[in-house]
C-alpha positions in Angstrom: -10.6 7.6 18.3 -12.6 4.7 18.5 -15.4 6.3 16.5 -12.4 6.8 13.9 -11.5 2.9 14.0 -14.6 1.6 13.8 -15.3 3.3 11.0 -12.0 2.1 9.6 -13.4 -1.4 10.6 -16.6 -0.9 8.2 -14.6 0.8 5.4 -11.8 -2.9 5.5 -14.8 -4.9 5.5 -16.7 -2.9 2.4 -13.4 -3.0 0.9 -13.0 -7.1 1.1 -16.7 -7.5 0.1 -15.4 -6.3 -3.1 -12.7 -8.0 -3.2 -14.3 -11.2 -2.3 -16.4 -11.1 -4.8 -14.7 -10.0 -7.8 -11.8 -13.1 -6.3 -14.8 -15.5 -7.4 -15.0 -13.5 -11.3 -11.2 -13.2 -11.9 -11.8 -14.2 -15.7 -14.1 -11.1 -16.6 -11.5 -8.4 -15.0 -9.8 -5.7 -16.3 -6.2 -5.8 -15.7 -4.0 -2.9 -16.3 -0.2 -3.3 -16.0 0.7 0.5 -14.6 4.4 -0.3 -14.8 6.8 -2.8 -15.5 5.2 -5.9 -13.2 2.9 -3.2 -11.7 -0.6 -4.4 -12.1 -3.8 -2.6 -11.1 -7.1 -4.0 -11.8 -10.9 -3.0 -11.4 -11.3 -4.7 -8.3 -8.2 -2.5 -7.0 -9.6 0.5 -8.0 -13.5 -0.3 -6.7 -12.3 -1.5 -3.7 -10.5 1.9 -3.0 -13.7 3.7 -3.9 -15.8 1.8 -1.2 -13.1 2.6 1.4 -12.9 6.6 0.7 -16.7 6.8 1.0 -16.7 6.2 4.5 -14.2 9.5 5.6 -15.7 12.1 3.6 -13.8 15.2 3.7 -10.2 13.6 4.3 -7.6 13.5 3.1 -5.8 10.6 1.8 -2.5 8.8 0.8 -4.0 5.8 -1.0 -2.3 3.7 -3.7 -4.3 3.8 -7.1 -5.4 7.4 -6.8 -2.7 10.0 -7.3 -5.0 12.7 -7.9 -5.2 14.5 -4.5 -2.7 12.4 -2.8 -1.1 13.4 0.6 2.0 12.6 2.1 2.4 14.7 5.0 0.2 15.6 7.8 -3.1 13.8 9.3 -4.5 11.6 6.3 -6.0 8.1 6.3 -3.4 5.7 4.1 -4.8 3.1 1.7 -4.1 -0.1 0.4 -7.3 -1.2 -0.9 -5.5 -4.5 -2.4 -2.3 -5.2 -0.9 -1.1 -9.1 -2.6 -2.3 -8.1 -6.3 -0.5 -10.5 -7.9 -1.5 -12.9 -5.9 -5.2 -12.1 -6.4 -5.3 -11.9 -10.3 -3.4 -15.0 -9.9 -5.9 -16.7 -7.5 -3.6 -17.1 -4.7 -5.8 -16.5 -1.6 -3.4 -14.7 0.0 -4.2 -10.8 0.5 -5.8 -8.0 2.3 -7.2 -4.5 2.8 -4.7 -2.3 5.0 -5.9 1.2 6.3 -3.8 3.7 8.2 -4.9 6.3 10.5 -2.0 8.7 10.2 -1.4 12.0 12.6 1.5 14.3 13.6 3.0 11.8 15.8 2.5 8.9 13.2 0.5 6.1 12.9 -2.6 6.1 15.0 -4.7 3.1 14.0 -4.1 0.4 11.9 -6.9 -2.2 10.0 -5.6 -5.1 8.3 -8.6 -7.5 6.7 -7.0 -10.8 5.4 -9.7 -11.2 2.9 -10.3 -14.7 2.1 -9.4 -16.1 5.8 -11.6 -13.2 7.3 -9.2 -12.6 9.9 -9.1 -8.9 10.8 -5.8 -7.2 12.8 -6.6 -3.6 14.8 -3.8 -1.7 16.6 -4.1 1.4 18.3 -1.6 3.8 19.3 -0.9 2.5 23.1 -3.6 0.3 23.4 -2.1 -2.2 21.6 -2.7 -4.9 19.0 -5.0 -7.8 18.2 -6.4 -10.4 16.1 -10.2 -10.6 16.7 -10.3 -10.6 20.3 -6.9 -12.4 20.9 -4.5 -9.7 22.1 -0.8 -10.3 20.3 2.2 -10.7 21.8 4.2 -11.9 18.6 6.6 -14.9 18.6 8.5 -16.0 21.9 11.4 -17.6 20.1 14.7 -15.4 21.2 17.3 -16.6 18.7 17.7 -16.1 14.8 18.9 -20.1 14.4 15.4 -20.5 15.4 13.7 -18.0 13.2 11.5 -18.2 9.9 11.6 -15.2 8.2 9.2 -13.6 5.5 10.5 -11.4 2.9 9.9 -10.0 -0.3 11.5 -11.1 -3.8 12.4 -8.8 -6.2 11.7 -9.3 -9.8 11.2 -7.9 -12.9 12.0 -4.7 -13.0 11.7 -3.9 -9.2 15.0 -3.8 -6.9 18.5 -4.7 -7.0 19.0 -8.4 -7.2 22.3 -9.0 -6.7 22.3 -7.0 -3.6 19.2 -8.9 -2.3 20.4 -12.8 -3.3 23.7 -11.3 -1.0 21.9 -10.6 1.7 19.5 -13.5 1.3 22.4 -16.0 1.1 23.4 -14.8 4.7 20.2 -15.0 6.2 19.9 -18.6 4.6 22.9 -19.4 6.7 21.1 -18.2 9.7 17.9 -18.9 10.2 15.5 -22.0 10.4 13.5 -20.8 7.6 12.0 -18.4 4.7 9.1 -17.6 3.3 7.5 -15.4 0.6 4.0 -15.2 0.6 3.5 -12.0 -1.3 1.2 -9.4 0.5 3.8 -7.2 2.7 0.7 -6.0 4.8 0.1 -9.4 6.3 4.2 -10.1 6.6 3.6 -7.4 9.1 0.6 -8.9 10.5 2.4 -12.3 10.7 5.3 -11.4 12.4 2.5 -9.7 15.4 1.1 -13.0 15.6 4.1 -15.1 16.0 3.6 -16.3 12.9 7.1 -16.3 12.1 9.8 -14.5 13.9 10.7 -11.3 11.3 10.4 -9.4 8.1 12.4 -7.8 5.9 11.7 -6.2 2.3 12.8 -3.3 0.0 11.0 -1.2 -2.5 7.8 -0.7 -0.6 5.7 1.7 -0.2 4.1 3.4 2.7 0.4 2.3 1.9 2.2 -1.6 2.3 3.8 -0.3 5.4 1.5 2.3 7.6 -0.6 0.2 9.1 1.4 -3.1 9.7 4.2 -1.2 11.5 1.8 -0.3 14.2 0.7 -3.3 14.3 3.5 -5.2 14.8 5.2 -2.1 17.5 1.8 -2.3 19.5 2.7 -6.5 19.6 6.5 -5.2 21.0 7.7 -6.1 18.1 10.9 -3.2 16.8 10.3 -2.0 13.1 13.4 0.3 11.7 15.1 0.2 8.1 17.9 -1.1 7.5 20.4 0.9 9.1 18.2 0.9 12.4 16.3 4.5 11.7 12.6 5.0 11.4 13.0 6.2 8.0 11.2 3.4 6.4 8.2 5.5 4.6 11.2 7.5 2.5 13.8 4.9 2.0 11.3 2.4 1.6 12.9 -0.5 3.1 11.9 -2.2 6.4 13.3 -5.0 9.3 10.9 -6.0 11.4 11.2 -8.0 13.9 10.6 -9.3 18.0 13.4 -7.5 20.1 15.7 -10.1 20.4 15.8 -10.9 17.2 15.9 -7.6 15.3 19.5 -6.3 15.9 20.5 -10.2 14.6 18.8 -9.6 11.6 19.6 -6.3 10.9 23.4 -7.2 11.3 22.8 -9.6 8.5 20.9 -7.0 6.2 
């Protein structure tokens, strides 16, 4: 397996090279909106290329290629620009995420935050760092001394007035927000005690694969809503340290 990350390693950083560079051009790219507030651009799409070209032969569950997309089984899941409104908006604020995904789940997880170059690697029982520092996540116990990231729906994406309900109760709660917009590094955050949870609807598993083993190999707790590990089908996700996750979850 450690043949298998490094390579995943290579692939993030080919991956951000791209990225990095077309972040510097934003003017001369093409920007497609695939669906309502769904936006896709060259650098999306080249970025994904780079990363497939170093597992030749695999099979794959990445976001901007449907063709030949996997959802079951051993397969390597993509995000080759997780935060892409924040990119085409020049908000340095996003990342690469690769998945190593086998019949027990998630394997081995890369996330490159591109612009701050700070890379996150978890493997399955050998836990997770950042560079060389090992994480531990947050050691704050209580929710009244929590900030939490989360998502915001918007146009056309998710039920609003459910989510400003449950938003208004963890307001009440909680010491602060935040919405940063690249669900990949909420995950990452949260493993680095860089806030104390995470919670968000309407993703999909390419934003989730490799942050949840990311943030379980910190000893952090990732479920859905309700508490099960559904999260790739029902698309919703609370993360969060131990003794703050049942708090949270009460909430959601």
């Amino acid at each position: 397996m450690k043949d298998v990350l490094e390579t995943m390693i290579a692939a993030a950083n080919a991956g951000g090279a791209i990225l990095r560079d077309r972040f510097q051009h934003l003017s001369e790219l093409e920007i497609i909106e695939k669906g309502t507030s769904d936006f896709v651009s060259a650098a999306d799409l080249a970025s994904e290329a780079a990363i497939k070209k170093f597992f030749p032969g695999a099979r794959f569950q990445a976001e901007e290629t449907k063709e030949g997309r996997v959802a079951t089984g051993e397969r390597f899941i993509i995000d080759p620009l997780d935060g892409t409104t924040n990119f085409l908006c020049g908000i340095p604020h996003f990342a690469v995420s690769i998945a190593y995904w086998d019949d027990a789940g998630a394997a081995l997880g890369v996330i490159l935050d591109v612009p701050k170059n700070e890379l996150f690697v978890a493997e399955r029982g050998g836990g997770a760092r950042l560079g060389s520092r090992v994480l531990r996540g947050s050691s704050r116990k209580t929710l009244h001394e929590s900030v939490i990231h989360t998502g915001v729906p918007h146009r056309g994406r998710g039920d609003h007035e459910v989510y400003l309900k449950q938003l208004a109760r963890v307001m009440n709660e909680v010491a602060g927000i935040r919405r940063l917009g690249a669900a990949a590094l909420d995950f990452c955050y949260v493993a680095a005690g860089r806030g104390e949870a995470f919670f968000e609807k309407d993703l999909q598993p390419w934003d989730m694969a490799a942050g949840m083993l990311i943030v379980r190999e910190a000893g952090g707790v990732v479920t859905d809503f309700s508490g099960k590990d559904d999260m790739m089908q029902n698309t919703q996700v609370c993360v969060a340290m131990p003794e703050v996750h049942k708090a949270l979850r009460d909430l959601l």
